[in-house]
N, CA, C and O atoms as CSV, one atom per row, in Angstrom:
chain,resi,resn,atom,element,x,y,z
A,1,UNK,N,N,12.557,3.341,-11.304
A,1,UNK,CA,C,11.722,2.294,-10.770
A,1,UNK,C,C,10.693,2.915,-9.844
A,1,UNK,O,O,11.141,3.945,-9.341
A,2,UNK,N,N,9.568,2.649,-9.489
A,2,UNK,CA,C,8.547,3.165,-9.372
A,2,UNK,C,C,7.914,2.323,-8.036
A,2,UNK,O,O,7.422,1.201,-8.152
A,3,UNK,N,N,8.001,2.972,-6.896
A,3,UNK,CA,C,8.366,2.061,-5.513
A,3,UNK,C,C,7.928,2.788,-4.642
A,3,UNK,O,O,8.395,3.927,-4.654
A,4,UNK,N,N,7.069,2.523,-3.743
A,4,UNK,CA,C,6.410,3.369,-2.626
A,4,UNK,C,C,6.884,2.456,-1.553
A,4,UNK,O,O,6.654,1.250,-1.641
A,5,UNK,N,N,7.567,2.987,-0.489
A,5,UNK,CA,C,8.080,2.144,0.768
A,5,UNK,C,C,7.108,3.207,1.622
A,5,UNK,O,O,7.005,4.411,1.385
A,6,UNK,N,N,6.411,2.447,2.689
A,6,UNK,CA,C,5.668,2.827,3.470
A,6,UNK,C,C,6.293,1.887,4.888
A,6,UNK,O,O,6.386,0.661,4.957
A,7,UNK,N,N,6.732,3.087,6.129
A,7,UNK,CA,C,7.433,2.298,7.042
A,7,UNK,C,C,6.527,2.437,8.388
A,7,UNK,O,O,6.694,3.362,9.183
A,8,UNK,N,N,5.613,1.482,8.545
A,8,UNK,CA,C,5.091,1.963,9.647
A,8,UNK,C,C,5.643,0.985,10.954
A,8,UNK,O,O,6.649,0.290,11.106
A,9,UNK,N,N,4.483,1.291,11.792
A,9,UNK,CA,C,5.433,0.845,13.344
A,9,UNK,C,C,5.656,-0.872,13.533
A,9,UNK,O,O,6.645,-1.337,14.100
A,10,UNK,N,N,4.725,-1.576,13.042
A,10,UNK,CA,C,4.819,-3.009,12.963
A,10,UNK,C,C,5.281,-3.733,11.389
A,10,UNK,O,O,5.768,-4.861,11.318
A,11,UNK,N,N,5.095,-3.099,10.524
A,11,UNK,CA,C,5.775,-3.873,9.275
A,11,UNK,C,C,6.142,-2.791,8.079
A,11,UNK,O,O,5.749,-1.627,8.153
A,12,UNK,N,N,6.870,-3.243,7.055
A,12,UNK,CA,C,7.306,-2.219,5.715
A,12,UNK,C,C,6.515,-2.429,4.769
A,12,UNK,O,O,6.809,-3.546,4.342
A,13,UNK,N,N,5.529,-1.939,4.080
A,13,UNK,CA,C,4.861,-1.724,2.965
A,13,UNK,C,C,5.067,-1.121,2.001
A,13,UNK,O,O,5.028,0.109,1.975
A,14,UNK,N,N,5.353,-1.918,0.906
A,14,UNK,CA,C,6.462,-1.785,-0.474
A,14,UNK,C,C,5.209,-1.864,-1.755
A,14,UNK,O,O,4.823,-2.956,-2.170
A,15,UNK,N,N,4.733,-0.723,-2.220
A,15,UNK,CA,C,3.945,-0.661,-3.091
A,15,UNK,C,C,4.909,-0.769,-4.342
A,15,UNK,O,O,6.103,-0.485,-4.440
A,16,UNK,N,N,3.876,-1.345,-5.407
A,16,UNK,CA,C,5.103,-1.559,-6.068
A,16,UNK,C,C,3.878,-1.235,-7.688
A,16,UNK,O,O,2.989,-1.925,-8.189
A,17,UNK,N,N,4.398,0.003,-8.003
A,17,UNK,CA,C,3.813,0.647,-9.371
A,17,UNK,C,C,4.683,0.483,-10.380
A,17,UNK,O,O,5.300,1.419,-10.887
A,18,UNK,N,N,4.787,-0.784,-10.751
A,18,UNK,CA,C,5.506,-1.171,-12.125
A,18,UNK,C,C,4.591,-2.134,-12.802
A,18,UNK,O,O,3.938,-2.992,-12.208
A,19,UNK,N,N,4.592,-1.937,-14.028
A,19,UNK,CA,C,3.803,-2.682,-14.555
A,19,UNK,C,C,4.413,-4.151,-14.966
A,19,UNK,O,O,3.609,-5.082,-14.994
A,20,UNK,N,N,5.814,-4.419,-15.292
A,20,UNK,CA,C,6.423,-5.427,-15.520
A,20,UNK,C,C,7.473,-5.517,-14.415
A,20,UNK,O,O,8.006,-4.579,-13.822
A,21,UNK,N,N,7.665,-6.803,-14.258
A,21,UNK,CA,C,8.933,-6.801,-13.112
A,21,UNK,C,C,9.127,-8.661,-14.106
A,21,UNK,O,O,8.598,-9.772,-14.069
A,22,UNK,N,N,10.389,-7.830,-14.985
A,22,UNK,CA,C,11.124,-8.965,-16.282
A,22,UNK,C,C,12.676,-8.430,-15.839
A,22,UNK,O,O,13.096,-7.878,-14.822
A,23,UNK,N,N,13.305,-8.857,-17.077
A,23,UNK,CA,C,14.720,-9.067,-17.045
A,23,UNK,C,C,15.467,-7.511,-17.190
A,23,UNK,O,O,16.571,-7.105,-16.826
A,24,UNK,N,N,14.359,-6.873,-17.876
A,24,UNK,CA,C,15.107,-5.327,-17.919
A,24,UNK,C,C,15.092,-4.570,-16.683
A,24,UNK,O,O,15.555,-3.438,-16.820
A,25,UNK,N,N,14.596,-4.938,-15.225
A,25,UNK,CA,C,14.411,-4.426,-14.041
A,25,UNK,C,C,14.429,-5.040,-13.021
A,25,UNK,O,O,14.206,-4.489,-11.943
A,26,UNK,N,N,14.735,-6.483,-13.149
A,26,UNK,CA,C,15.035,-7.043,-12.408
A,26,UNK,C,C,15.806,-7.287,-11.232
A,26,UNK,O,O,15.493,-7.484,-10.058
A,27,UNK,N,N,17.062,-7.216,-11.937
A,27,UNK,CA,C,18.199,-6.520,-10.928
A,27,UNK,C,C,18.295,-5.506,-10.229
A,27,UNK,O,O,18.561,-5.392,-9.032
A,28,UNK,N,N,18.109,-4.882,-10.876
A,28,UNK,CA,C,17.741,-3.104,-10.004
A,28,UNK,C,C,16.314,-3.507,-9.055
A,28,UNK,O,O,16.081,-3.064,-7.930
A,29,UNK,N,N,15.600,-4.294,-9.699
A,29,UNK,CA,C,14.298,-4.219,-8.666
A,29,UNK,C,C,14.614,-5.225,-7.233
A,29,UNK,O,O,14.095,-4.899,-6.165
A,30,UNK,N,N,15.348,-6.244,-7.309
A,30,UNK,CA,C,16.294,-7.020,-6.158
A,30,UNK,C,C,16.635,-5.968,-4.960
A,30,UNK,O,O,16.214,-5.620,-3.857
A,31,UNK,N,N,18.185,-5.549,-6.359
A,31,UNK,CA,C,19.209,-4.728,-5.002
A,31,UNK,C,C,18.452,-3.704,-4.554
A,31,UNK,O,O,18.832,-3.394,-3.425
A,32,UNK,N,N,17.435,-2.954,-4.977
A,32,UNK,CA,C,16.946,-2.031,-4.544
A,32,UNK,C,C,16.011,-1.777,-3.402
A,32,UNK,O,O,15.892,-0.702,-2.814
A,33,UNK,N,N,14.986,-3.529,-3.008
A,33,UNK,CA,C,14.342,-3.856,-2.284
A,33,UNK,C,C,15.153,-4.530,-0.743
A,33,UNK,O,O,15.015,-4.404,0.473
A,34,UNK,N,N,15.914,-5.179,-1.565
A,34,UNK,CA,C,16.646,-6.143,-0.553
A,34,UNK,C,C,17.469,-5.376,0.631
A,34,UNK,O,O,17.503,-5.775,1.795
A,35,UNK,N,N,18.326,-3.850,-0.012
A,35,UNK,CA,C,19.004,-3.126,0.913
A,35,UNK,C,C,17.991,-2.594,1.504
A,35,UNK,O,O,18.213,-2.535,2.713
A,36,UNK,N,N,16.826,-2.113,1.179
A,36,UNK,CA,C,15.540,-1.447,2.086
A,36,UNK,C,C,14.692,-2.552,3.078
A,36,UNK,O,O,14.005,-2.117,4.002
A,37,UNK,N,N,14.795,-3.981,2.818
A,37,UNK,CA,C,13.677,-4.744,4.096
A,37,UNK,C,C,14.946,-5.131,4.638
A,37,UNK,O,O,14.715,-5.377,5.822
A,38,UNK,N,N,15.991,-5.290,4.439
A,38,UNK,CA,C,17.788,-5.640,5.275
A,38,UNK,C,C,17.371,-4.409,6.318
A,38,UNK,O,O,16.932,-4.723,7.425
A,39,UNK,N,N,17.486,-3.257,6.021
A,39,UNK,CA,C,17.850,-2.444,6.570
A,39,UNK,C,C,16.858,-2.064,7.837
A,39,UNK,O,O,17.203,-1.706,8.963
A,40,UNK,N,N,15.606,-2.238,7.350
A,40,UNK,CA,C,14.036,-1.994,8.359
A,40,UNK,C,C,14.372,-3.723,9.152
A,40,UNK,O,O,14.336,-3.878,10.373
A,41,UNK,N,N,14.550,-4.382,8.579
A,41,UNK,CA,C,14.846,-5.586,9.827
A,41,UNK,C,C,12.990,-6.149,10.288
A,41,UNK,O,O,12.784,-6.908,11.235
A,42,UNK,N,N,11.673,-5.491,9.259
A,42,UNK,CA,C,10.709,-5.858,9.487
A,42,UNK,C,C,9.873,-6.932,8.906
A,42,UNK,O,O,10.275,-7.280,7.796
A,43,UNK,N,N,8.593,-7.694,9.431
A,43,UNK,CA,C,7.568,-7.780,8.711
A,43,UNK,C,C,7.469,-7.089,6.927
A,43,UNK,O,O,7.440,-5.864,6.813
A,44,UNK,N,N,7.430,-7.855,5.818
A,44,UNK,CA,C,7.066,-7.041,4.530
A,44,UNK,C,C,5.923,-7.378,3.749
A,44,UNK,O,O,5.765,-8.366,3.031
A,45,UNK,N,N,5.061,-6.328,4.005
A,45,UNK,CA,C,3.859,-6.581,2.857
A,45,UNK,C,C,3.968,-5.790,1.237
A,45,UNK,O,O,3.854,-4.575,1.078
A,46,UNK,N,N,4.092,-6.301,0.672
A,46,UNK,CA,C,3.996,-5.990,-0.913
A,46,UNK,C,C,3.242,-6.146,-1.957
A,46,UNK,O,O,3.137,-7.170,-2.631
A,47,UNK,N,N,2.459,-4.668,-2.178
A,47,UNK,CA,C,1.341,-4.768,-2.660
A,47,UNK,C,C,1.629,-4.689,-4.273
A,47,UNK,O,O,2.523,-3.948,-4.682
A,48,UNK,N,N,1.037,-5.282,-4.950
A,48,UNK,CA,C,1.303,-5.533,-6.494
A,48,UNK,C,C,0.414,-5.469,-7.727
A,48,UNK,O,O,0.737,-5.836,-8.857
A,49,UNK,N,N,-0.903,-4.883,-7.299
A,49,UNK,CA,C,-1.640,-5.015,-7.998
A,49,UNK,C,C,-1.478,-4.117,-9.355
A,49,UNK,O,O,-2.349,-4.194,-10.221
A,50,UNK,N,N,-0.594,-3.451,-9.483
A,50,UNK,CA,C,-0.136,-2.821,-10.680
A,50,UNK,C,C,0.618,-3.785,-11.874
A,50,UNK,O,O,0.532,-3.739,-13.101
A,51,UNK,N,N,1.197,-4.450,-11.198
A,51,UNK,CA,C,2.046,-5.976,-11.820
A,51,UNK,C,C,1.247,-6.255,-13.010
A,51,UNK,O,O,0.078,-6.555,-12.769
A,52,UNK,N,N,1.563,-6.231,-14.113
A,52,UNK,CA,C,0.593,-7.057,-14.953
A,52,UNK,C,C,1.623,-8.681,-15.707
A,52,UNK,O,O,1.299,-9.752,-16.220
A,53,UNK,N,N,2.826,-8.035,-15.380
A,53,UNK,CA,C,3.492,-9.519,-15.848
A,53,UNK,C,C,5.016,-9.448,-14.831
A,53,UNK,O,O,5.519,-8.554,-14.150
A,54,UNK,N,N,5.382,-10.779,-15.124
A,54,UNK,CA,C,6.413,-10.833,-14.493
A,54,UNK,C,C,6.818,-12.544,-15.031
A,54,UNK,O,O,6.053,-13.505,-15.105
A,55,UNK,N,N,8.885,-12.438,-15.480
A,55,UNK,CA,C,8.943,-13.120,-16.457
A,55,UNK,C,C,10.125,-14.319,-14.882
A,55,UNK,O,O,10.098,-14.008,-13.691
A,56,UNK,N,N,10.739,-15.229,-15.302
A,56,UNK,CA,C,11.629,-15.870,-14.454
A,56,UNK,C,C,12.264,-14.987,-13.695
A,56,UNK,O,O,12.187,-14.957,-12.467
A,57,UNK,N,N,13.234,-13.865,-14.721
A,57,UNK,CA,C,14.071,-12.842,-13.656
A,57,UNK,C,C,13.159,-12.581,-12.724
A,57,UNK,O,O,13.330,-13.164,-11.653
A,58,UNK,N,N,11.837,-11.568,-12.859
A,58,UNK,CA,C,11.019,-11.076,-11.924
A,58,UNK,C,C,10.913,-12.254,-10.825
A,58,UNK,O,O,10.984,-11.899,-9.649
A,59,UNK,N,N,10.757,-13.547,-11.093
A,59,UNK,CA,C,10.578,-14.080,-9.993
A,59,UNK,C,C,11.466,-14.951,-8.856
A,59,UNK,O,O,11.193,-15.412,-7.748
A,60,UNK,N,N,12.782,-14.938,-9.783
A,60,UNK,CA,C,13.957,-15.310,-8.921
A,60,UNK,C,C,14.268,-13.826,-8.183
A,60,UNK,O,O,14.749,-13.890,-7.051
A,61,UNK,N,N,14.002,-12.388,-8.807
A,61,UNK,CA,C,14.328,-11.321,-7.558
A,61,UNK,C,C,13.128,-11.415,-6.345
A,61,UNK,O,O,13.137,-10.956,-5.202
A,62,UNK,N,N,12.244,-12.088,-6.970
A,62,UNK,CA,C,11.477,-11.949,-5.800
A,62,UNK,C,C,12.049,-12.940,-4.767
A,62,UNK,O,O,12.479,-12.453,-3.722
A,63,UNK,N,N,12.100,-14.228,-4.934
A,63,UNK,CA,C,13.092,-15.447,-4.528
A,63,UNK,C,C,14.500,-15.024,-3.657
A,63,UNK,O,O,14.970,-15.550,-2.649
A,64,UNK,N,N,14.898,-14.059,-4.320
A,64,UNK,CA,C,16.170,-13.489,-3.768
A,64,UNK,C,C,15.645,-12.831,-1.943
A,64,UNK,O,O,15.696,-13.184,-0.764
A,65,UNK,N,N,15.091,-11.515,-2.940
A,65,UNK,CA,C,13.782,-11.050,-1.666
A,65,UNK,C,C,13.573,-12.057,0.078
A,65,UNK,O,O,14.000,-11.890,1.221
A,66,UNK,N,N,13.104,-12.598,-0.285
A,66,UNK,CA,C,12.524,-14.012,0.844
A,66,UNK,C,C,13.897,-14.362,1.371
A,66,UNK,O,O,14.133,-14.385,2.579
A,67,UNK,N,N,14.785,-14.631,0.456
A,67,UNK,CA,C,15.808,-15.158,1.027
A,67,UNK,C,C,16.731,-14.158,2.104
A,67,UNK,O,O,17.478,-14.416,3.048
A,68,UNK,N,N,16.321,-13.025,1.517
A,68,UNK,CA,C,16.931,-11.600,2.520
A,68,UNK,C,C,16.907,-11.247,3.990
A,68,UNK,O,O,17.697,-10.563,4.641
A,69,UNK,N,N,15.539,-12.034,4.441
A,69,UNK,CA,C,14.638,-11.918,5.050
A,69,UNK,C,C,14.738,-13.491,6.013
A,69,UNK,O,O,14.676,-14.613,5.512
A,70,UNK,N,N,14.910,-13.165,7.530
A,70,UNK,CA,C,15.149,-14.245,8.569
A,70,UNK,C,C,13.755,-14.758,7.939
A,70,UNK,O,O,12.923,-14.059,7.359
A,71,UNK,N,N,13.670,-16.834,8.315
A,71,UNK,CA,C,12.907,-17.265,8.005
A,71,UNK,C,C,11.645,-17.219,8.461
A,71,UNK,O,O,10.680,-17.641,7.823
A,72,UNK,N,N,11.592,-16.693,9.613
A,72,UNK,CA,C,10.388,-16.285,10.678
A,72,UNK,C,C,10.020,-15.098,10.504
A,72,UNK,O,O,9.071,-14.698,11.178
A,73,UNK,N,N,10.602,-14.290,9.645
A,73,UNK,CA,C,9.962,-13.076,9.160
A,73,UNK,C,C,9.330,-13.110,8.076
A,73,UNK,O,O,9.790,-13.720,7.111
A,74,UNK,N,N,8.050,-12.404,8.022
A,74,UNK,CA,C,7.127,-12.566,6.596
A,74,UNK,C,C,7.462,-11.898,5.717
A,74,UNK,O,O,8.315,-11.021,5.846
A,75,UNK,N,N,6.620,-12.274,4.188
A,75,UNK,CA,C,6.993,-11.159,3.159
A,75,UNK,C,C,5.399,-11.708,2.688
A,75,UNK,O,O,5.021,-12.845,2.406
A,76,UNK,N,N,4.883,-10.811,2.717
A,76,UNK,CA,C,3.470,-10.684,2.005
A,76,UNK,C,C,3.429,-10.297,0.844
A,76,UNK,O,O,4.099,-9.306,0.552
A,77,UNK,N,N,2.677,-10.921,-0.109
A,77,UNK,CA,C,2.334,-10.397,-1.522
A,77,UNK,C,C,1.112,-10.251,-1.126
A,77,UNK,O,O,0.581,-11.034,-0.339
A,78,UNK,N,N,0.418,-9.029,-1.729
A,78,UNK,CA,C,-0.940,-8.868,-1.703
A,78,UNK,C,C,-1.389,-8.206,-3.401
A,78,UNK,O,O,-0.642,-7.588,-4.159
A,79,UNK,N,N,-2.418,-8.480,-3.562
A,79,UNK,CA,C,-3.243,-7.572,-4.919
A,79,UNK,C,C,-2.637,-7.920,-5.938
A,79,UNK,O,O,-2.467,-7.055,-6.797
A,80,UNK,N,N,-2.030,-9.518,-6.216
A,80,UNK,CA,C,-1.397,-10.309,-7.400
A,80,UNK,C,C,-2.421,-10.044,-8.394
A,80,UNK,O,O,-3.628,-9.915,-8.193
A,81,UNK,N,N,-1.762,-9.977,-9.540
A,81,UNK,CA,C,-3.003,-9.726,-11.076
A,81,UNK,C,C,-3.064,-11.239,-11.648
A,81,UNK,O,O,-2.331,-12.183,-11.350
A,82,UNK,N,N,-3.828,-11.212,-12.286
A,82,UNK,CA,C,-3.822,-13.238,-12.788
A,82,UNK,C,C,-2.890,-13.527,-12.981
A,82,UNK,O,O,-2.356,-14.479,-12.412
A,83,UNK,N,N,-2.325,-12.789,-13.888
A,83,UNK,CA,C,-1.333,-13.334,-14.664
A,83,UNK,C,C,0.245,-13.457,-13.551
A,83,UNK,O,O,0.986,-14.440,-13.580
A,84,UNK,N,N,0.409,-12.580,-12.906
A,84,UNK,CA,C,1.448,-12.778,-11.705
A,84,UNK,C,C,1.098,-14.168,-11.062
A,84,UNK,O,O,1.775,-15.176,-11.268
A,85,UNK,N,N,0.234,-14.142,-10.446
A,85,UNK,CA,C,-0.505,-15.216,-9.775
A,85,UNK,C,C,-0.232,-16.346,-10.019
A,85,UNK,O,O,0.416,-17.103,-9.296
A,86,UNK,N,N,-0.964,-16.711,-11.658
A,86,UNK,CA,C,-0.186,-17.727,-12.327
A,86,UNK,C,C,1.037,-18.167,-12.672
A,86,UNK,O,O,1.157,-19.172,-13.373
A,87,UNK,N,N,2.451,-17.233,-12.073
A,87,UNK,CA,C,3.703,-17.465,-12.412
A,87,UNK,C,C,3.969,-18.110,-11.222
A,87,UNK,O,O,4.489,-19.225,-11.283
A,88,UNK,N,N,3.578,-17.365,-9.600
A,88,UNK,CA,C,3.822,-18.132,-8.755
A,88,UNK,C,C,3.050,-19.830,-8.805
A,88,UNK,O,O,3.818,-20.791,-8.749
A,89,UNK,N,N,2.004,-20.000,-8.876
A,89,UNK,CA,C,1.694,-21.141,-8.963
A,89,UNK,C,C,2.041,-22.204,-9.789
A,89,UNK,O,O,2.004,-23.335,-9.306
A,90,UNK,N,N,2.367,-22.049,-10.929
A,90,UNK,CA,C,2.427,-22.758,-12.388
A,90,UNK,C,C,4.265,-23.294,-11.780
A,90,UNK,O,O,4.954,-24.173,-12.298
A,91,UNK,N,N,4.642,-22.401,-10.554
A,91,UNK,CA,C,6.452,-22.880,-10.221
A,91,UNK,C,C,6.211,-23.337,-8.930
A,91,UNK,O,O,7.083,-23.960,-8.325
A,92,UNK,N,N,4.998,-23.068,-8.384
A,92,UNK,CA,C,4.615,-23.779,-7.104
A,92,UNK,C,C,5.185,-22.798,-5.940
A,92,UNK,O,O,5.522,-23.199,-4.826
A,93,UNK,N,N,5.229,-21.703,-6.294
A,93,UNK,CA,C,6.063,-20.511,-5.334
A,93,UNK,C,C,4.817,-20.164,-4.985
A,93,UNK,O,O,4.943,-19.568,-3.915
A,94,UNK,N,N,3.999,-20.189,-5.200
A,94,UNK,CA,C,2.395,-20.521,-3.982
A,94,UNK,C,C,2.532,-21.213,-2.888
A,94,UNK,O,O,1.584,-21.056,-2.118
A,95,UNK,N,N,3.451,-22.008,-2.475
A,95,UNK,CA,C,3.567,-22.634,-1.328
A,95,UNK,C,C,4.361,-22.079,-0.637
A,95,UNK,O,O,4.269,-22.414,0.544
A,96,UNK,N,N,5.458,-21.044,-0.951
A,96,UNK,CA,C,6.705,-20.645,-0.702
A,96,UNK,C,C,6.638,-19.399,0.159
A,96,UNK,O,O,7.157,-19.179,1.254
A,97,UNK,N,N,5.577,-18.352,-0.901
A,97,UNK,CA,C,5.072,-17.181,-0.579
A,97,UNK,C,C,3.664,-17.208,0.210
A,97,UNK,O,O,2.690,-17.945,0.060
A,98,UNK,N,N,3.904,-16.137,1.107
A,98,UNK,CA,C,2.286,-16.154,1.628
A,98,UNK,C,C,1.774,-15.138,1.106
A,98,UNK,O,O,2.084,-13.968,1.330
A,99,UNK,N,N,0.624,-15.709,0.080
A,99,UNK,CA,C,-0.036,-14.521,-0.990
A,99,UNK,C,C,-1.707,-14.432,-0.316
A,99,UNK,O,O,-2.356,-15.399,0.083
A,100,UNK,N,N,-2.062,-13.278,-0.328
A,100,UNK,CA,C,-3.354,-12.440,0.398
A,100,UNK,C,C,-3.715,-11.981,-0.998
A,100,UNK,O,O,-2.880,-11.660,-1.843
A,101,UNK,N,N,-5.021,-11.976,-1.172
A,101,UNK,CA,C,-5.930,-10.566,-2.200
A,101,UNK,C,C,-5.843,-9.154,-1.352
A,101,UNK,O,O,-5.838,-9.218,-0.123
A,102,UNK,N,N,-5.786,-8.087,-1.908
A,102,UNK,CA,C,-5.886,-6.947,-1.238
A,102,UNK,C,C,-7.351,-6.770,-0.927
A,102,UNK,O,O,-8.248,-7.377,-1.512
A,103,UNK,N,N,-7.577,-5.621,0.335
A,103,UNK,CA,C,-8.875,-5.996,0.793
A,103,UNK,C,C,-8.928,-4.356,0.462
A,103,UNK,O,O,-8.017,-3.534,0.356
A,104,UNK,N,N,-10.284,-4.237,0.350
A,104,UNK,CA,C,-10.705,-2.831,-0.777
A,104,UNK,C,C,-10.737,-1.861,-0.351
A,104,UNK,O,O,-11.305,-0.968,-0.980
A,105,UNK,N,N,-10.012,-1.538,1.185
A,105,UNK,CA,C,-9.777,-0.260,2.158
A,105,UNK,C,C,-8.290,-0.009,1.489
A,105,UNK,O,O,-7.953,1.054,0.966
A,106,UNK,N,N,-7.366,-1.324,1.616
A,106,UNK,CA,C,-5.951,-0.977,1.084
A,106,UNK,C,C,-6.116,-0.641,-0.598
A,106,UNK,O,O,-5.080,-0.140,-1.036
A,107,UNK,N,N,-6.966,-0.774,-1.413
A,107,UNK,CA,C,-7.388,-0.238,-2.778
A,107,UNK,C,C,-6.937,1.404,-2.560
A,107,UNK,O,O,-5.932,2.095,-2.726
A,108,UNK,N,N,-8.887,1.633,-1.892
A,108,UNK,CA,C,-8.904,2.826,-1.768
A,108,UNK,C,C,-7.987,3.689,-1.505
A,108,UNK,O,O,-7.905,4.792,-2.043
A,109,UNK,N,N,-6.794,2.989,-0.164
A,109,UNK,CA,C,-5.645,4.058,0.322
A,109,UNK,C,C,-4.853,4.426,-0.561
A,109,UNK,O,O,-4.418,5.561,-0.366
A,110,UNK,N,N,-4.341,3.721,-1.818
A,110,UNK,CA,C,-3.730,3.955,-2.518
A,110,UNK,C,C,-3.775,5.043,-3.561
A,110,UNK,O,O,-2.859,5.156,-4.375
């Protein structure tokens, strides 16, 4: 799985270079996130612009995710591709998640 955790002093930044997040990685993509923002106890921004799909599994681990996470703590999606985009919205997990566009300095850093 293909996962850049970036831990800096105010929040965890979880790049996330997979192109699908479906049922064949799903699970592994959960437990694998969930023991890492458990463990930092931070703020999470998660950048996704590599995402090109993502099926129910992908979005109940993300669901899981949030739930990991005290309710007053954030989880940022940033750099959603349409088609991601449209999974959160089309389930109304647009209201759920607080989703940002990436801004073209965090492009470049990458």
């Amino acid at each position: 799985m293909q996962l850049l955790v970036t831990d800096t002093d105010t929040h965890l930044v979880i790049t996330v270079n997979e192109a699908r997040i479906d049922a064949a990685i799903a699970t592994r993509f959960k437990d694998k996130l969930r023991e890492t923002i458990v463990r930092h106890r931070k703020p999470v921004e998660m950048r996704m612009r590599a995402v090109e799909f993502m099926d129910s599994s992908g979005l109940g681990a993300m669901i899981a995710l949030r739930k990991a996470l005290p309710e007053d703590m954030p989880l940022i999606l940033k750099g959603l591709t349409p088609n991601v985009e449209r999974v959160f919205r089309l389930t109304r997990m647009d209201t759920v998640f607080d989703i940002r566009p990436e801004t073209e300095n965090e492009e470049k850093r990458e």
